[in-house]
C-alpha positions as CSV (number, residue, x, y, z in Angstrom):
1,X,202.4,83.9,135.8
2,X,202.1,85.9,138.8
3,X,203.3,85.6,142.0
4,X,201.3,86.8,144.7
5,X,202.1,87.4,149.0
6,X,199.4,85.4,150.9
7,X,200.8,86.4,154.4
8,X,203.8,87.6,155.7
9,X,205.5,87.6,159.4
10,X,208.8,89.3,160.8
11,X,210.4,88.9,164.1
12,X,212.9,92.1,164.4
13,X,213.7,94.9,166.8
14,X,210.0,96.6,166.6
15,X,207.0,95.0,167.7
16,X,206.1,93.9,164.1
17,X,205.3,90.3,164.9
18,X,201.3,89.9,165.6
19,X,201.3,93.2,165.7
20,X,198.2,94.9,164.3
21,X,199.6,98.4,165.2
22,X,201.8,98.5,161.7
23,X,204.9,100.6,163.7
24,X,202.3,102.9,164.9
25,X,204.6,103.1,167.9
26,X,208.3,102.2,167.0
27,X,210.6,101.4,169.5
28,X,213.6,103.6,170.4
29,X,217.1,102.2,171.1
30,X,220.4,104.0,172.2
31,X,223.8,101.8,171.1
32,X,225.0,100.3,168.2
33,X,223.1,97.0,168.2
34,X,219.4,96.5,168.2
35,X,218.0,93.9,170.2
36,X,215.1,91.7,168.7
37,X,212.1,91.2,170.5
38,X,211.4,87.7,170.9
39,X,207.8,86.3,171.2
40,X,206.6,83.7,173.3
41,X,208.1,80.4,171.8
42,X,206.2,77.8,173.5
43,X,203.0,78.8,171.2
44,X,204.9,77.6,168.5
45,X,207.9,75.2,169.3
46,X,207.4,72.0,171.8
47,X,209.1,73.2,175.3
48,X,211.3,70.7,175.5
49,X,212.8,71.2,172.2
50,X,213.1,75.1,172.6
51,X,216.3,74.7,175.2
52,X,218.2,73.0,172.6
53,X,217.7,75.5,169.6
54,X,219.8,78.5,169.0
55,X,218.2,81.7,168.5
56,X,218.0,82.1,164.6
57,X,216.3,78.7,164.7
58,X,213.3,79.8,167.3
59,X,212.9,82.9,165.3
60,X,212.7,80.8,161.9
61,X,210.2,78.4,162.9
62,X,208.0,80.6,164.7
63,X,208.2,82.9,161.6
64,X,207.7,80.1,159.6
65,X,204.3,78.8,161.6
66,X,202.9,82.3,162.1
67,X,202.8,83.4,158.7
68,X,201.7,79.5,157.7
69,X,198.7,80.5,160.5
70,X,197.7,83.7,159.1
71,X,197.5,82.1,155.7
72,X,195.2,79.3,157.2
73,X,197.5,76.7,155.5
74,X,199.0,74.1,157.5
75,X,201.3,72.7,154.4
76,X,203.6,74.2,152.3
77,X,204.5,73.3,148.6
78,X,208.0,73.8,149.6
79,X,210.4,75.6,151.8
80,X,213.1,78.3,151.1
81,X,215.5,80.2,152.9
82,X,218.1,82.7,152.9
83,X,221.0,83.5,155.2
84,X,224.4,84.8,154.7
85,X,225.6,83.4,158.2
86,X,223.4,80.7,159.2
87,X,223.5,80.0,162.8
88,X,226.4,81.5,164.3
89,X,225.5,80.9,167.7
90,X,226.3,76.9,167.2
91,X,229.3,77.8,164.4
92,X,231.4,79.5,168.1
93,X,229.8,76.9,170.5
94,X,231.5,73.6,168.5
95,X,234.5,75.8,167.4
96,X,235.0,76.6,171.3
97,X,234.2,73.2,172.0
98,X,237.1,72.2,169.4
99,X,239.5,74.4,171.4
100,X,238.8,73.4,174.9
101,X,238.6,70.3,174.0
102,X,241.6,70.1,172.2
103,X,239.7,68.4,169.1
104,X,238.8,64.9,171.4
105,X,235.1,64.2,172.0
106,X,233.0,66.7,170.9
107,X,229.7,66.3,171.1
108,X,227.8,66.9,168.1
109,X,224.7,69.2,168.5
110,X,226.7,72.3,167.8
111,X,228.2,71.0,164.9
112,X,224.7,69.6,163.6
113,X,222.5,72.5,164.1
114,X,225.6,74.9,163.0
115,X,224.8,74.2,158.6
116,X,223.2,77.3,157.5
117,X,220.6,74.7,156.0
118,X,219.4,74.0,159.7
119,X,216.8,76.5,160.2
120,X,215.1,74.9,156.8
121,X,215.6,71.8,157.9
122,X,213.7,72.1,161.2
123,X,210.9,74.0,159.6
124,X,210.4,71.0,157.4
125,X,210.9,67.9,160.0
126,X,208.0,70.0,162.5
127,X,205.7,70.2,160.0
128,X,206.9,66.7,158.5
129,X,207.1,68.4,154.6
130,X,208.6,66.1,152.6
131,X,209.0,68.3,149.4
132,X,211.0,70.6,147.9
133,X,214.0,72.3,150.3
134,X,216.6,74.4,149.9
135,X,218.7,77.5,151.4
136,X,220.6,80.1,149.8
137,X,223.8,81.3,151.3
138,X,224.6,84.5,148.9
139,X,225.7,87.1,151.1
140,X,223.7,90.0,150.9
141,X,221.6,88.9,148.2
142,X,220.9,85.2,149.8
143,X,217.1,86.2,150.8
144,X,216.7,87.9,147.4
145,X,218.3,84.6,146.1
146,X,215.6,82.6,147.8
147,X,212.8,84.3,146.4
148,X,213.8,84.5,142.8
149,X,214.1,80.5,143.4
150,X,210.5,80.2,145.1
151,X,209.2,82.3,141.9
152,X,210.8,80.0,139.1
153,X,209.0,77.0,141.5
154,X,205.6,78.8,141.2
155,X,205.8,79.9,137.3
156,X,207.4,75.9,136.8
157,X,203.9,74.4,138.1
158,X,206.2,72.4,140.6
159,X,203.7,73.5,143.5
160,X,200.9,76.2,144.5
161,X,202.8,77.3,147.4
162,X,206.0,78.1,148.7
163,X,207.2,79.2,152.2
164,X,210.2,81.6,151.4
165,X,212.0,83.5,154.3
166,X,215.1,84.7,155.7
167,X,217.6,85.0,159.2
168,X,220.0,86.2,160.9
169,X,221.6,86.2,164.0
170,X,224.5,88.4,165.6
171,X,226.1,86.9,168.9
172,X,228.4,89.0,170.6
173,X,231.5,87.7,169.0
174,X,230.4,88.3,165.5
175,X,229.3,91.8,166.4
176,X,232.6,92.7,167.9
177,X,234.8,91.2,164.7
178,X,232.2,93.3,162.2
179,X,232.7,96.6,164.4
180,X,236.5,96.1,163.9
181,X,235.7,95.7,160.3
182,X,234.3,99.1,160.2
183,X,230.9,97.9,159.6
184,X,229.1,99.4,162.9
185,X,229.4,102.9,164.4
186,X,231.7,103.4,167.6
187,X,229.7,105.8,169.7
188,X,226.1,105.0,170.8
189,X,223.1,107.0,168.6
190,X,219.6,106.6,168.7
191,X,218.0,104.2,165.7
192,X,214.9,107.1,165.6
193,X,218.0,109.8,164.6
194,X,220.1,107.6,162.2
195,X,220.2,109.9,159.5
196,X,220.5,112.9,161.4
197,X,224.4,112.5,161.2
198,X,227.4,111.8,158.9
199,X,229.5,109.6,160.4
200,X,231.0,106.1,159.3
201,X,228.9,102.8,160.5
202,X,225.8,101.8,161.1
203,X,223.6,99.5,163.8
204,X,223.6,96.3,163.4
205,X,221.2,93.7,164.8
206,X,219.0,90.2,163.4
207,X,216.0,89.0,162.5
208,X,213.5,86.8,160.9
209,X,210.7,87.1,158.3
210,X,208.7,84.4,156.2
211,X,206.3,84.7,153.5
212,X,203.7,82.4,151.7
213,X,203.9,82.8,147.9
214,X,201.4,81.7,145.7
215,X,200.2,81.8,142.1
216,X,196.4,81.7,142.8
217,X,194.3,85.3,142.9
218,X,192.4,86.0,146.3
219,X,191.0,88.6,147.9
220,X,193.2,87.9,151.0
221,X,196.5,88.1,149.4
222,X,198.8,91.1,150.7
223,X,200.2,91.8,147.3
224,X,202.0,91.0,144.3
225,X,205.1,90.3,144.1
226,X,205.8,91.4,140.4
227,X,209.7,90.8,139.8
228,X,212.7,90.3,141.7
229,X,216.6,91.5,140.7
230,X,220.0,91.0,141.6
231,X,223.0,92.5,140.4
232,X,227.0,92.6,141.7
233,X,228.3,95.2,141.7
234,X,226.9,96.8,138.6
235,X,229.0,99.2,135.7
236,X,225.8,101.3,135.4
237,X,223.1,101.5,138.0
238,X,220.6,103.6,136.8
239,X,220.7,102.2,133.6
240,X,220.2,98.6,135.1
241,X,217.1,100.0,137.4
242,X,215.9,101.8,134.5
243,X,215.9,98.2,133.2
244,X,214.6,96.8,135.8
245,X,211.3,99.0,135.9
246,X,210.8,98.9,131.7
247,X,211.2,95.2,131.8
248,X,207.8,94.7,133.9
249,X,206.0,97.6,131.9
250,X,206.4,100.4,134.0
251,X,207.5,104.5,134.2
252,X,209.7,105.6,137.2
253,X,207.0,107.7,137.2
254,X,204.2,105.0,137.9
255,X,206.6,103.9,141.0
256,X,204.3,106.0,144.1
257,X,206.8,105.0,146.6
258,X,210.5,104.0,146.9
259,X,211.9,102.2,150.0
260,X,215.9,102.4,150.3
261,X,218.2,100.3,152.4
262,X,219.6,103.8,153.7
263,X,221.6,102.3,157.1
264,X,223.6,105.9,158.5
265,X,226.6,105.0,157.2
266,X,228.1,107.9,154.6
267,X,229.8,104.9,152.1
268,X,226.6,103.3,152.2
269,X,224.3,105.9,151.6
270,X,226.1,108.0,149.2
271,X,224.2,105.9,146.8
272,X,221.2,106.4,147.5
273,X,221.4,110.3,147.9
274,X,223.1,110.0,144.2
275,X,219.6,108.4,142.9
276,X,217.4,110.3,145.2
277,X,219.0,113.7,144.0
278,X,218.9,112.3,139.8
279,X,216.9,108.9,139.2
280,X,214.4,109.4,141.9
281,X,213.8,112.7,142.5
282,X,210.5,112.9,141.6
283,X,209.2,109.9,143.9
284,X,208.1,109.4,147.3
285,X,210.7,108.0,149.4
286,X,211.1,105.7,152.3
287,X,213.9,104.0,154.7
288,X,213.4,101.0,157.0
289,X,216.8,100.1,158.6
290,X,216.8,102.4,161.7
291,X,214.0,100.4,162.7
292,X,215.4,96.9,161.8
293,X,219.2,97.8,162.4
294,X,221.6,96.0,159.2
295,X,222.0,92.4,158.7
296,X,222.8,90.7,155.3
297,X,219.4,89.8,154.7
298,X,217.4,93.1,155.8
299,X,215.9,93.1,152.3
300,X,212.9,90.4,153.8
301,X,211.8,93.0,156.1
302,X,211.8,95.5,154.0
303,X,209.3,93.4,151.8
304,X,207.2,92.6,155.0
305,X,207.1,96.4,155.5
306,X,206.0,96.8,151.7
307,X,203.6,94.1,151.9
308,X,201.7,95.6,154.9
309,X,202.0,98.8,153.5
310,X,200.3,97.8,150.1
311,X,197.2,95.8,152.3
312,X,197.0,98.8,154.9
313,X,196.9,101.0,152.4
314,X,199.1,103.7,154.2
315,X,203.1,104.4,154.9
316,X,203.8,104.7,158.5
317,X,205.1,108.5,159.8
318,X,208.2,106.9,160.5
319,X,209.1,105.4,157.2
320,X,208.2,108.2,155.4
321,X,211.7,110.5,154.1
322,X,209.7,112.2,151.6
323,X,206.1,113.0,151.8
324,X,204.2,110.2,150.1
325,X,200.7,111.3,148.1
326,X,197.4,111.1,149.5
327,X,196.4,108.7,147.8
328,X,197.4,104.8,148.7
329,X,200.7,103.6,147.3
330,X,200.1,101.0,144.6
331,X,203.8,100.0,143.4
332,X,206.3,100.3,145.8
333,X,210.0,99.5,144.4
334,X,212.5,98.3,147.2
335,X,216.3,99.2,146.5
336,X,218.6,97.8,148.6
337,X,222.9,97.1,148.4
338,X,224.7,95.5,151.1
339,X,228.6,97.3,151.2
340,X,227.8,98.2,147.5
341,X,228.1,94.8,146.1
342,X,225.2,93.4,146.6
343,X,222.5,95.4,144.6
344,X,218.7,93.6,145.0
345,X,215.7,95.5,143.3
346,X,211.9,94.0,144.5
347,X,208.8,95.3,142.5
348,X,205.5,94.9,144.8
349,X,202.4,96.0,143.5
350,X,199.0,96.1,145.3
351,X,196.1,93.4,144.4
């Protein structure tokens, strides 16, 4: 059965959500975190309930509602989310709380809305959806997770329409552990010039993006979503993408545009330059995390970018690595590993 996008929204550190510009003007930042630019809540979230939500949970729901709106479906089937860190804003608030307080009454809204399950879980009880659930926590596969989970609901017959997403938030504590960790760069460079040097590191930063899946044609659906792949920390690579792509009746050569989780960072992209310069070297390439920064589940906006590039029918100048043909792309394959463990291949094809 296939498994088409109906709609598709992102939150994240471009102007990408309502946004009918499609990066036509990127936003430039100088540091080693992005910021994400947040949208007016109170269209989507009651005021009085918007001072008691963490970030990552504002961004979910209005994710959640937006792309619900620009489907023109007010229900669900079910609800699916991935997220490797859940809401860490509320995780340090009741573990501070725990400290200070030397373990005696804590109160427990930090501890409630701290699950990873939370931003789900509020989705659900606004738009009082009683059926199916669930969140993935797998790292840097969990959004990945989520989908491949949303697609066995769809090709089960268990419902016609599932709202699958993914967030993350980085607070200031989290960003300064990971930058010890090695993860992010120590001098400031500008997102627009990632790649420009070799240096250890990358920018990190957050986001949000939601999509409605269904199994029914339209002539409104973005795309389809063909087939969706995980693998840890795979023996052969190319052999497995080779796979991958053969599996769902396809040549390399009938891929007209490849979109690589390429983040700045030499360990991280060595990869990627060893498939660009071998498996790939014949395809059109793109890179979308100087524009979002790298969280554990980038991979969702890299399928929003896909998505939009597939209904558009054009790549935007600043995706583009390698010149992509004239003519619209019709499959785009999205390759992405987080710290070379997490390996995720998406197949998207146009409708």
């Amino acid at each position: 059965m296939k498994v088409f996008i109906r709609s598709a929204a992102a939150i994240s550190a471009q102007d990408t959500f309502r946004n009918e510009g499609f990066l036509d003007q990127p936003v430039e930042y100088t540091g080693t975190r992005l910021p994400v630019i947040e949208p007016d809540y109170k269209e989507y979230i009651d005021p009085k309930l918007i001072r008691r939500m963490s970030h990552v949970i504002k961004r979910g729901v209005a994710a959640a509602k937006q792309c619900l709106n620009e489907a023109n479906i007010e229900m669900p089937g079910a609800v699916i989310t991935g997220t490797a860190f859940g809401c860490m804003e509320d995780t340090i608030t009741f573990l501070t709380r725990i400290v200070e307080g030397d373990e005696e009454m804590l109160p427990p809204t930090a501890f409630i809305q701290s699950t990873h399950n939370t931003v789900a879980a509020q989705i659900a009880l606004m738009l009082k959806c009683h059926e199916y659930n669930n969140t993935f926590v797998h790292k840097g596969i969990s959004f990945e997770s989520a989908l491949t989970d949303a697609v066995m609901l769809l090709n089960e017959g268990d419902t016609d329409t599932v709202l699958a997403g993914g967030t993350e938030e980085m607070v200031e504590t989290s960003f300064k552990v990971l930058t010890r960790l090695g993860l992010y760069k120590r001098h400031p460079v500008s997102n627009l010039n990632l790649f420009d040097e070799d240096s250890k590191g990358t920018i990190g930063s957050e986001g949000a993006a939601f999509f409605l899946l269904t199994a029914e044609p339209s002539d409104e659906n973005m795309a389809e979503l063909v087939a969706v792949r995980t693998l840890y920390k795979p023996d052969d690579l190319q052999k497995a993408i080779n796979s991958f792509v053969s599996a769902n009746g396809l040549r390399l050569d009938d891929i007209d545009l490849l979109i690589t989780g390429k983040n700045g960072d030499i360990r991280n992209d060595s990869v990627y330059k060893d498939l660009q310069n071998d498996l790939f070297k014949n395809i059109p390439a793109g890179n979308y995390k100087h524009l979002c920064g790298e969280y554990p589940v980038s991979a969702s906006f890299a399928l929003w970018l896909a998505a939009n590039i597939l209904k558009k029918g054009m790549v935007p100048p600043v995706v583009s690595e390698k010149k992509a043909n004239d003519q619209p792309p019709k499959k785009i394959l999205i390759y992405n590993h987080y710290q070379n463990k997490y390996h995720s291949l998406m197949l998207v094809s146009a409708v």
